[in-house]
N, C-alpha and C positions, 0 to 999 in steps of 0.2 A: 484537480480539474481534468476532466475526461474529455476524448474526442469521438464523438457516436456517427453512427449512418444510423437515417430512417428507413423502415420497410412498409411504412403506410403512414397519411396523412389522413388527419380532420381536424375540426375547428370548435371550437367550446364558446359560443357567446365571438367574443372579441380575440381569442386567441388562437394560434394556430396547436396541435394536440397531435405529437407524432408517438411510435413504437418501434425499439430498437433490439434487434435481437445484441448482445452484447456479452460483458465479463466483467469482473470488479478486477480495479486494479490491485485491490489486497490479498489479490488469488496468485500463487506464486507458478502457479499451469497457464495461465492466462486464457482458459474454455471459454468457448461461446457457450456458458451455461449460468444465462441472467436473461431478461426478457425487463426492460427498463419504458416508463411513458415521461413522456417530456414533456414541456409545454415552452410554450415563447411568451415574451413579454405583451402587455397588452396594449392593444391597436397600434401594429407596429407598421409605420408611414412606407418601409421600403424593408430592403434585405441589410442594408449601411447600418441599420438601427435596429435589429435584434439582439435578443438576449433567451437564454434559455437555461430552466431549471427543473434539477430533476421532482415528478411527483410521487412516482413510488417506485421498486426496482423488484423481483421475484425471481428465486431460485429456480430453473428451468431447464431442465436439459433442451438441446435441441438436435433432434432425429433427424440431420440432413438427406432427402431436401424439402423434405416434406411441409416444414415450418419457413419456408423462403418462398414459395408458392403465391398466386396473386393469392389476395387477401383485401378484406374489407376492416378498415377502424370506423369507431362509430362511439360519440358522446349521446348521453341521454342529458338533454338542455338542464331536464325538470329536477333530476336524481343527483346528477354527475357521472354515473356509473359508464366507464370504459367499457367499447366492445373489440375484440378482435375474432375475425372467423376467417379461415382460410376456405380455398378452393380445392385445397389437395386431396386425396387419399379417396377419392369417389373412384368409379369403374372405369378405369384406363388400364388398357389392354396393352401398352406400349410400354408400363411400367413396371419393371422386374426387382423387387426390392432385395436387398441383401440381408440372406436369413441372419447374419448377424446383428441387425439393427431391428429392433421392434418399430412395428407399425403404430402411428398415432391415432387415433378413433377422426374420423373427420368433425371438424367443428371449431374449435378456438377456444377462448377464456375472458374472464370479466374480473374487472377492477372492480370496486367499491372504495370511494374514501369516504363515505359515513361511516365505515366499519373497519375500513383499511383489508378488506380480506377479497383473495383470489380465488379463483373457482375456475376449471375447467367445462367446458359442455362440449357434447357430441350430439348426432342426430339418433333420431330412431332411425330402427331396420327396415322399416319401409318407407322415408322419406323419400319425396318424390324430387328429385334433384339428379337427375340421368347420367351425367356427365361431368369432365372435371371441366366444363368451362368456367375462364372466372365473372361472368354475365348475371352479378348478381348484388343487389341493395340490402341497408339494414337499415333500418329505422323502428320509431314507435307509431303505433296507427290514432291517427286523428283524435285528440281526445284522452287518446290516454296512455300509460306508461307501460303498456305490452308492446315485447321489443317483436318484431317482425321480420323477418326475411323473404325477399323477394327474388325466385333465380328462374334461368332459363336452361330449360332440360334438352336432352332427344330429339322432343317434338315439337309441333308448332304451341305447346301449352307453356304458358306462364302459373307456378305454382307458390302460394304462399302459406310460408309455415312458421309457427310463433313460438316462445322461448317457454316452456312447461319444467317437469319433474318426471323422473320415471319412478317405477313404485319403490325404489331404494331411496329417493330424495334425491338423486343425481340429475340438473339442469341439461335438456335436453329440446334440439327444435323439432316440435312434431308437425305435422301436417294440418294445415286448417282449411284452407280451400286452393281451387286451380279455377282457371278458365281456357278457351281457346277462343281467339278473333279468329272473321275470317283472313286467310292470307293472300287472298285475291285482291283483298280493301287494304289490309294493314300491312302485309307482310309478314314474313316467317319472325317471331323475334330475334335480336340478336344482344338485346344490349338495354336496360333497364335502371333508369334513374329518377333520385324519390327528393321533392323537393314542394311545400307550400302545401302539404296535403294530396300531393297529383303524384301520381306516377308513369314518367314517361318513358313509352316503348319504343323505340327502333327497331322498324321492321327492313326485313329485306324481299326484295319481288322481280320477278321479271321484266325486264323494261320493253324487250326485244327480242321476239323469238329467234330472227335469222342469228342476227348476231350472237346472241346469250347473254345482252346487257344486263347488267342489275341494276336497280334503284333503292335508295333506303328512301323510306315513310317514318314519321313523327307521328305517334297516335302518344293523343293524353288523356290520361285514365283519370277524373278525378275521384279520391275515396273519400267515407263518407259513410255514416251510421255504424250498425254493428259489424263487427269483424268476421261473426260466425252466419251472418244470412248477405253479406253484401256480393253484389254481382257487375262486372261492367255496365253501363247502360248501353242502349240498343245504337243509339246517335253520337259516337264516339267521334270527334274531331279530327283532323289527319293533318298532316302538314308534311311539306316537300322538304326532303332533306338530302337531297340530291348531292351537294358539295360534297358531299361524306364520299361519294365516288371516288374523288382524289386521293383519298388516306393510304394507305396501305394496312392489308389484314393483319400485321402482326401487332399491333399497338395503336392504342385507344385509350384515355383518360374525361371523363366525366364529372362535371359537379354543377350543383345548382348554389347559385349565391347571390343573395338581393336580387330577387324577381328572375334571374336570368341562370341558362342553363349554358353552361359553357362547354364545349368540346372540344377537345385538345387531341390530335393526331401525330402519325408522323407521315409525310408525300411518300408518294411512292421514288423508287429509285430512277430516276432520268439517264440519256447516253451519254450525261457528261458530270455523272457523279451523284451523291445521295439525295434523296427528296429531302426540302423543305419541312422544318418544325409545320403547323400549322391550329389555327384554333379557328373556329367560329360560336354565333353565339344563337340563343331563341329567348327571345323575351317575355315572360308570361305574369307579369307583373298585375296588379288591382283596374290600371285606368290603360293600361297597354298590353297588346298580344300581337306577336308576329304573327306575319301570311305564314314564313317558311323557315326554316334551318338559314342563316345567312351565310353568305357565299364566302371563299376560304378565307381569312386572310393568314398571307403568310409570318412567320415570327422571324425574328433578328436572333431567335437561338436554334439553329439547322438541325441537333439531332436531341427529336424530343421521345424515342423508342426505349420503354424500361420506366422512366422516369416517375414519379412519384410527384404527383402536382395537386396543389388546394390555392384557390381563389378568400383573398382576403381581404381587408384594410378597406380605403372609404369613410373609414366613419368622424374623420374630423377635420375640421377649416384647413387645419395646413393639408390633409393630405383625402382631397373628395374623394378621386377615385379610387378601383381597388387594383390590386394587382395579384397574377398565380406565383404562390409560393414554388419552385420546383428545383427537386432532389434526386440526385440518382443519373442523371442526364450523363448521356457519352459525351467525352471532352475533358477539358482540362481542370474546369471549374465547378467547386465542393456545390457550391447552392448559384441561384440564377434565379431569374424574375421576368413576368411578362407584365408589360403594364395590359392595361383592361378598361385603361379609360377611351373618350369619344374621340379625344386629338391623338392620343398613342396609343393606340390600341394595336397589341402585336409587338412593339417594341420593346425589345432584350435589353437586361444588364445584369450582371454579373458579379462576382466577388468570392477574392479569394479566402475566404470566413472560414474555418468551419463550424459546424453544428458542433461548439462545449458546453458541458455543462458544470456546473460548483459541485460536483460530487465525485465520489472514485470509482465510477465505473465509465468503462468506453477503453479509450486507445490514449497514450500517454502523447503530446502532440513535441514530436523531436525535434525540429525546428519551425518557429512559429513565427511566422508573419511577420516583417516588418515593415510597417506603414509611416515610418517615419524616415525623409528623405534624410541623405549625408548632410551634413555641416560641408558646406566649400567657403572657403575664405573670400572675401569681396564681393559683393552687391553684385555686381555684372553675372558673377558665376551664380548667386543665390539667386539671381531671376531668369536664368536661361535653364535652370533645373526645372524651375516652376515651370515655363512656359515648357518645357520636354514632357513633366508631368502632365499637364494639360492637353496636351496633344496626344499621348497616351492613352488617355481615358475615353476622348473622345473617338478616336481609332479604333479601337478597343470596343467600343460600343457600336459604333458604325461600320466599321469592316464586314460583319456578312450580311449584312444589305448593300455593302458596296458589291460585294463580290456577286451577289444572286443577278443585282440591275446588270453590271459586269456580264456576266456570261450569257444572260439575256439580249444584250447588243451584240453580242458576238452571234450569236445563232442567228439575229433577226438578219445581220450582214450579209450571212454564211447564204443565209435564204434567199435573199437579193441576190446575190450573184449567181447564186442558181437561173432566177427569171432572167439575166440578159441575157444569154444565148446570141452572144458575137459583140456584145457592146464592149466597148473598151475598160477593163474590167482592173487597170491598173490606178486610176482613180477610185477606187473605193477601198481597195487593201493591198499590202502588198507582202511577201514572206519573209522574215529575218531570218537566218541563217547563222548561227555562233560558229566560233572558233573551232575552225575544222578539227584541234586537240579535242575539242568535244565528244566524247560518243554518250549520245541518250537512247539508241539503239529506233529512230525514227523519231521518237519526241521531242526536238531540237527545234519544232516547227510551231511558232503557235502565231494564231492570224491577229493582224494588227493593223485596226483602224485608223483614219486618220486624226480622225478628233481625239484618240487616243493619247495622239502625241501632242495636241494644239493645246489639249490641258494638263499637261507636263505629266504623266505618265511614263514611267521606267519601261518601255517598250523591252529592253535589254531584258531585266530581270522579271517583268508583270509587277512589278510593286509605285508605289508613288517616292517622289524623290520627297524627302526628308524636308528643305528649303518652301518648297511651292505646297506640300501636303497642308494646310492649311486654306491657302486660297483655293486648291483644287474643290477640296471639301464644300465650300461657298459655291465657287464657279460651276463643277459640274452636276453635281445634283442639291440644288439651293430650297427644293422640297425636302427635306430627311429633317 
């Protein structure tokens, strides 16, 4: 049994379908040179209930970093056939490669398990794909099993180019058509996602000359006929996707699943520490279409920048709704989960899992998990374990929603006491001061409300006292 990290996610039918750069354990160098696809069990209700097995593994060097680059996975429903295509190796100017390492042609490789056989592809030398951003979809086009890629270049064009041959027989994406919106109506693109047939664009525009706002716009492309004459149509629909303002530009995650198009960000950084996870969603379902991009909500897992996320599950009596699988996430914890249903929607949980699978390739796991409490002699001691456990969990889950509402009361305080201006300003907070042996070198100081203390809150330490952490939980925010 192996222990893997994924470097991309997608979804096969009912399961979720990841790619690990990796190494056999039967290799006594232990190289990252294996390139493994995995799958999970199927219609898996949460993350508590996984399972994962390897479906084929290939010998692969990998020419760091070029193969760690954002990257797109991609099942074909109809075939099975695995895609992998990177973003890397396009014209960045920034990147100085080391004449000792060979360059890898840009493009990726494909599984088959009809035939069990692997295949590298690159693009032609005149693909029109400008830049190394990774702003870019794979699919098959309506209809039929020509694999498709969809990226954004340079310019304000959106270019699509489909999986061919060059005249050695070597799998390559050539060029099949481009178009440009205007960017006045649509915005510049920046971010492109293929779901139900449609392909939707994220445009960016100016909101604000004085200031320099920006706004993102929603335009949905639906396709439709031939691949080699199709064109946008003239009455392209737009939708307000304004939340997206909040994000921050270095990270961005997309997927469309069950009618809905979900977007997963990370906040930008605040003066009192990092932004908020965040997702919202667009509904574009057969009997429902949203007005707009819905507005953020925040997630109970704080940093979602890097991360590796597929939306899933749903599909049975015990478990309706779906929830995002997600990998990679800064923190402490191997995999994580956002639920995605109407009541929890946004809400975190966690697990210390990791991604094994029954085969010998990955990382040998050195000390593994034990989810089995102590043995304590006497009843009394075996139900205060449980109730410790229990309290745990729920902490543990709830804590960065406490902490976000937390430091949200404190600003709104901070902000009131600004407006009196001469009111008696000892009723609303007052400073603690530790232990003069103390030096925090000024941080010794944190503001403290009253209700802070009226619902037992460790003022001393900012933490809840252990006894009352239970009722606190009830008492102060009886919504969560």
């Amino acid at each position: 049994m192996g222990i893997i990290s994924l470097q991309c996610l997608t979804i096969n039918g009912t399961r979720l379908v990841g790619m690990s750069y990796t190494h056999s354990l039967k290799d006594g160098d232990m190289q990252d040179n294996y390139v493994a696809i995995v799958q999970s069990n199927e219609n898996p209700t949460s993350i508590n209930n996984m399972s994962w097995s390897l479906i084929a593994a290939w010998p692969r060097e990998m020419y760091y970093p070029q193969d760690y680059s954002p990257m797109v996975c991609h099942v074909n429903q109809q075939t099975g056939v695995f895609t992998m295509m990177s973003a890397f190796n396009l014209t960045d100017p920034n990147y100085t490669p080391d004449p000792s390492v060979p360059q890898r042609p840009s493009g990726g490789f494909q599984y088959d398990p009809q035939t069990s056989h692997w295949t590298n592809f690159s693009l032609s030398p005149d693909y029109l794909w400008g830049d190394v951003t990774d702003s870019f979809a794979v699919f098959e086009w309506p209809g039929t099993t020509t694999l498709v890629q969809a990226n954004v270049g340079t310019t304000s064009a959106v270019a699509l180019g489909v999986m061919s041959k060059d005249a050695k027989g070597v799998p390559q994406f050539v060029n099949a058509l481009n178009w440009t919106l205007d960017p006045l109506t649509h915005g510049y693109p920046t971010r492109l996602v293929y779901g139900n047939n449609v392909l939707y664009q994220f445009g960016t525009l100016l909101a604000n000359n004085r200031t320099g706002q920006l706004n993102t716009i929603l335009t949905r492309i639906p396709l439709s006929g031939s691949l080699d004459s199709f064109m946008p149509p003239d009455d392209l629909p737009t939708y307000s996707a304004s939340s997206m303002s909040d994000c921050a530009p270095g990270y961005l995650s997309t997927s469309f699943y069950k009618d809905i198009l979900y977007v997963f960000c990370q906040g930008a950084d605040g003066p009192i520490g990092p932004g908020p996870g965040i997702v919202m969603r667009f509904k574009d379902g057969p009997t429902f279409r949203d007005k707009a991009l819905s507005s953020l909500n925040q997630t109970d897992i704080d940093r979602l920048s890097g991360a590796a996320i597929q939306p899933i599950g749903g599909n049975t009596a015990e478990a309706p709704d779906p929830f995002a699988f997600v990998v990679n996430a800064p923190g402490n914890w191997p995999v994580q989960s956002i639920y995605l249903g109407e009541v929890v929607f946004g809400d975190g949980s966690w697990s210390d899992y990791n991604i094994n699978i029954t085969a010998s390739y990955g990382d040998i796991e050195t000390d593994p998990p034990n989810h089995s409490p102590a043995i304590i002699g006497g009843s009394v001691a075996g139900g205060l374990v449980a109730i410790a456990l229990i309290l745990y969990f729920v902490l543990r889950k709830r804590w960065p929603a406490w902490r976000r509402k937390l430091r949200t009361r404190i600003l709104e305080a901070m902000m009131k006491e600004d407006e009196l201006d001469g009111l008696d300003k000892d009723c609303i907070n007052k400073i603690e001061h530790p232990s003069p042996s103390t030096d925090l070198d000024g941080r010794d100081k944190i503001l403290v409300t009253e209700d802070m203390e009226e619902h037992g809150i460790d003022v001393s330490t900012g933490t809840f006292g252990f006894v009352d952490v239970y009722a606190n939980y009830i008492a102060l925010w009886p919504g969560l």
